[in-house]
C-alpha positions as CSV (number, residue, x, y, z in Angstrom):
1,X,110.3,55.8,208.2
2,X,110.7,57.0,204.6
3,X,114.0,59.0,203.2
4,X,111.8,61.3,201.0
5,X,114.3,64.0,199.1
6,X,113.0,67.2,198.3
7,X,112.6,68.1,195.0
8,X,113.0,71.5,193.4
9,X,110.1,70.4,191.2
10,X,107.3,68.4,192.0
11,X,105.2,66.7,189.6
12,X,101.8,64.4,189.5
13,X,103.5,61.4,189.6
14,X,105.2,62.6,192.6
15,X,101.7,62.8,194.2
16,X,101.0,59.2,193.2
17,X,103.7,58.1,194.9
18,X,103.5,60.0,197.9
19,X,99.9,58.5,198.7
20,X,101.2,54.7,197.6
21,X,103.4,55.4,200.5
22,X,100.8,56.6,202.9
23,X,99.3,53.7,201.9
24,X,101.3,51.2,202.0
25,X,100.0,48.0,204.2
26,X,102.5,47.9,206.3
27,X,104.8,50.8,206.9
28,X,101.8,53.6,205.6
29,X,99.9,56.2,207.6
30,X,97.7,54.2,210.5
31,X,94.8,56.5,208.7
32,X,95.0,56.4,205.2
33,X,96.5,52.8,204.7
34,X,92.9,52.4,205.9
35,X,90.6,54.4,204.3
36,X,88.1,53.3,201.1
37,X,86.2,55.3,198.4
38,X,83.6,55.5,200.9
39,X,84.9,57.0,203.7
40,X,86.8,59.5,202.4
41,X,83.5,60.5,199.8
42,X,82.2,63.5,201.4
43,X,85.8,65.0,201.9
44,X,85.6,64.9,198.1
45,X,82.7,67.2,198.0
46,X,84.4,69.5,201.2
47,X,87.8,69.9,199.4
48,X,85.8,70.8,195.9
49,X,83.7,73.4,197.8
50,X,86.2,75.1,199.1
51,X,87.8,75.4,195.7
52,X,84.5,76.9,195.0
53,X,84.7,79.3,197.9
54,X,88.6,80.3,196.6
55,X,87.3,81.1,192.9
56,X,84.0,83.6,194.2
57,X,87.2,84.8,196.5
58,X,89.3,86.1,193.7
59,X,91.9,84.6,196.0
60,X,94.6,83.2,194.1
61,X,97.0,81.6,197.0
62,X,93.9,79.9,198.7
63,X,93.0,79.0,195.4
64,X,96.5,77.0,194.6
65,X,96.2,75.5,198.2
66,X,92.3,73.9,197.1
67,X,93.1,72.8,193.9
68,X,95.9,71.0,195.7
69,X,93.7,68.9,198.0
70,X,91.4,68.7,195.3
71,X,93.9,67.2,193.3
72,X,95.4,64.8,196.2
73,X,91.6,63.7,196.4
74,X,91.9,62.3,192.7
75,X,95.4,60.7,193.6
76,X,93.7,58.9,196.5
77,X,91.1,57.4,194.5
78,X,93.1,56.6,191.9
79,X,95.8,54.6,194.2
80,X,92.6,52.9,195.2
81,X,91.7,51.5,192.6
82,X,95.7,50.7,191.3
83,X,95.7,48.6,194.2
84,X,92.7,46.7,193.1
85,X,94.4,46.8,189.9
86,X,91.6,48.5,188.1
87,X,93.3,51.2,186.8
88,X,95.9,54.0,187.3
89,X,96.8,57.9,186.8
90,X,98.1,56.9,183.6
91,X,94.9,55.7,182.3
92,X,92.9,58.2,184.0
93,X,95.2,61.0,182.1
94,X,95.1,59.4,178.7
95,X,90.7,59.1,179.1
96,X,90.7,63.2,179.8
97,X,92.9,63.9,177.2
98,X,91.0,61.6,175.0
99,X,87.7,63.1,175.4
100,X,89.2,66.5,175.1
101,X,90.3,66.0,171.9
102,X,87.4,64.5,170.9
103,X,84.7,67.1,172.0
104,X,86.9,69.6,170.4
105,X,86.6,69.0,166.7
106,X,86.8,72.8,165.8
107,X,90.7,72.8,167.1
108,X,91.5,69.2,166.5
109,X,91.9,67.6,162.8
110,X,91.5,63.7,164.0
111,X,88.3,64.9,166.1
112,X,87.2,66.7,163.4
113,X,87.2,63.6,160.4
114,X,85.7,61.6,163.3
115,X,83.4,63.9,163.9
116,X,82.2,65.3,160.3
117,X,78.8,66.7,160.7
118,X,78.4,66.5,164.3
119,X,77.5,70.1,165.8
120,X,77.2,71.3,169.2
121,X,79.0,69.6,172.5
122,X,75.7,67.9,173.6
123,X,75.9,65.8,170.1
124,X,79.4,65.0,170.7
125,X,78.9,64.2,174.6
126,X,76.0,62.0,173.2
127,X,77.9,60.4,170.3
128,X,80.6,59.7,173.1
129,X,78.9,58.6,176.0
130,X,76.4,56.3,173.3
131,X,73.3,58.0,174.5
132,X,70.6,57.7,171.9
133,X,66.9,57.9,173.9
134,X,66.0,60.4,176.0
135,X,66.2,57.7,178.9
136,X,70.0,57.3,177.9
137,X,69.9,61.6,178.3
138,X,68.0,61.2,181.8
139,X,69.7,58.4,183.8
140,X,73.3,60.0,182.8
141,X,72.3,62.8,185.2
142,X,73.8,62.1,188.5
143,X,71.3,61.5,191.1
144,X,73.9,63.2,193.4
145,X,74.3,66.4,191.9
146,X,72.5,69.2,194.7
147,X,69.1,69.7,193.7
148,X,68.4,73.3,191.6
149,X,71.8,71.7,189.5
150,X,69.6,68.4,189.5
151,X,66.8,69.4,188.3
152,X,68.1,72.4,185.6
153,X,69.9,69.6,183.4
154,X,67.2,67.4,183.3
155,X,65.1,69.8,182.5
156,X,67.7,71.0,179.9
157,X,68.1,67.6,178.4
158,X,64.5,67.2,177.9
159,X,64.2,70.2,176.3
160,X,66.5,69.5,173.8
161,X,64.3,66.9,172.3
162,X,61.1,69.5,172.5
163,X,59.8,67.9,176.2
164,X,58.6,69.4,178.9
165,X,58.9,73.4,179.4
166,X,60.4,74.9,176.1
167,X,59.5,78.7,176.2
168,X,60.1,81.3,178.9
169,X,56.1,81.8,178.8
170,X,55.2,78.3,179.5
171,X,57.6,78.6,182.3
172,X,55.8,81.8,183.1
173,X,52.9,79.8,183.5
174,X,54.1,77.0,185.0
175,X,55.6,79.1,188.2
176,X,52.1,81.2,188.2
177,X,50.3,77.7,188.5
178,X,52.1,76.3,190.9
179,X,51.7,79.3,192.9
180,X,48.8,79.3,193.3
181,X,48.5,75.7,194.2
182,X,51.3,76.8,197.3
183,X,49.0,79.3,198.5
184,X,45.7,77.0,198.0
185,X,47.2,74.3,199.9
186,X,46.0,74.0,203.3
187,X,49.2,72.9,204.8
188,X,51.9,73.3,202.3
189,X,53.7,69.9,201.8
190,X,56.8,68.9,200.1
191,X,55.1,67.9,196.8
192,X,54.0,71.5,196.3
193,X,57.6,72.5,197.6
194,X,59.3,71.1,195.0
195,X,57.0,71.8,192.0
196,X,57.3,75.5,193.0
197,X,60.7,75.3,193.6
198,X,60.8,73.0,189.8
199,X,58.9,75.6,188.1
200,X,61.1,78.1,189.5
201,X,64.1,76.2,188.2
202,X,62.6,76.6,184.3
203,X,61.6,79.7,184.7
204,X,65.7,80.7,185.7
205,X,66.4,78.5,182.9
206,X,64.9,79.9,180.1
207,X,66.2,83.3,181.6
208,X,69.5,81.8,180.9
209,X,70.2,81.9,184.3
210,X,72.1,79.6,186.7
211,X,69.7,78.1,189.7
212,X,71.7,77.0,191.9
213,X,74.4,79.7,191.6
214,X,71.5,82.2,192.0
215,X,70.7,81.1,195.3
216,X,73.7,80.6,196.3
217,X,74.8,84.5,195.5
218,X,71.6,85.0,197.2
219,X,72.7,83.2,200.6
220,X,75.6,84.9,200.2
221,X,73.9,88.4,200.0
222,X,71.2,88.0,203.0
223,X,74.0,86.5,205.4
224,X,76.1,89.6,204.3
225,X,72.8,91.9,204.9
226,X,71.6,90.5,208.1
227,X,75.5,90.8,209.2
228,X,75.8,94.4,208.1
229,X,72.3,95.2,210.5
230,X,74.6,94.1,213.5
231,X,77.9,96.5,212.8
């Protein structure tokens, strides 16, 4: 058992050392001594949804309680990897504050003699990050992003180098075409799914528009609707 004093004031480092003692090998929680980066991914994703959920809530107490557990998610990690001795909240802090700095050389004076001539936060993510070729651009992209996200910033990225769909008529065009290839399809398949649903995705683009919070206002509004038809 641990003596843990309360504290008046909590701070991050707190946190740290709270999970290190959950974790701890032999005297730690019989669950989280034992989970791994793996195991505990998805809750991740949960936790950071449900901060989602708080902010489209306007609810500020619900929102305190998810940016919590959002914010023990990165202490967990981040104990992970201490203990592989990779590297620590310290590091992770000093990185963010770093790259703030950095990608901010209207406020900052060191970011901005670093950065003389650089204009626009995609140049400075790209002088950053190192990426030079659209390739760089594209694989940067997490693959694990949902989908409408997915595909709007790649299709964003290759825009800005004068590829792909570029004008909201093209995109016009493109959603009219594949359309029409939908409906001419005998039996639909996922192919002609996704290039609709693609071409859709450029079309909200160009509309400056958000895809995938679109539909997710629009879930929203037809679970609201069909709910209302049953009161």
């Amino acid at each position: 058992m641990q003596d843990w004093p309360e504290r008046e004031h909590y701070t991050a480092e707190d946190l740290i050392q709270i999970i290190r003692i959950l974790r701890d090998p032999e005297a730690g929680c019989p669950w989280d001594k034992v989970q791994t980066h793996q195991s505990i991914r998805k809750n991740f994703l949960e936790e950071t949804c449900e901060a989602l959920e708080a902010i489209d809530a306007d609810d500020a107490a619900m929102l305190r309680e998810e940016l919590g557990d959002v914010l023990m998610q990165v202490a967990f990690h981040t104990v992970m990897e201490e203990e592989r001795g990779r590297f620590d909240f310290e590091q992770v802090c000093r990185e963010v504050c770093e790259k703030l700095v950095f990608r901010h050389p209207n406020i900052f004076t060191s970011s901005a003699a670093e950065n003389a001539g650089i204009n626009g936060w995609d140049a400075l993510k790209n002088k950053e990050k190192g990426r030079r070729t659209l390739a760089d651009e594209l694989d940067t992209v997490p693959a694990t992003l949902p989908a409408l996200m997915r595909a709007q910033k790649l299709q964003k990225r290759a825009a800005g180098r004068g590829l792909g769909v570029t004008t909201a008529e093209d995109a016009a065009a493109a959603l009219k075409q594949a359309e029409q290839d939908w409906d001419a399809a005998p039996a639909p398949k996922a192919e002609q799914a996704g290039e609709l649903l693609f071409a859709a995705v450029n079309a909200i683009r160009l509309a400056g528009l958000d895809a995938e919070e679109a539909l997710t206002f629009a879930s929203k509004r037809f679970r609201d609707e069909l709910l209302a038809d049953q009161t």
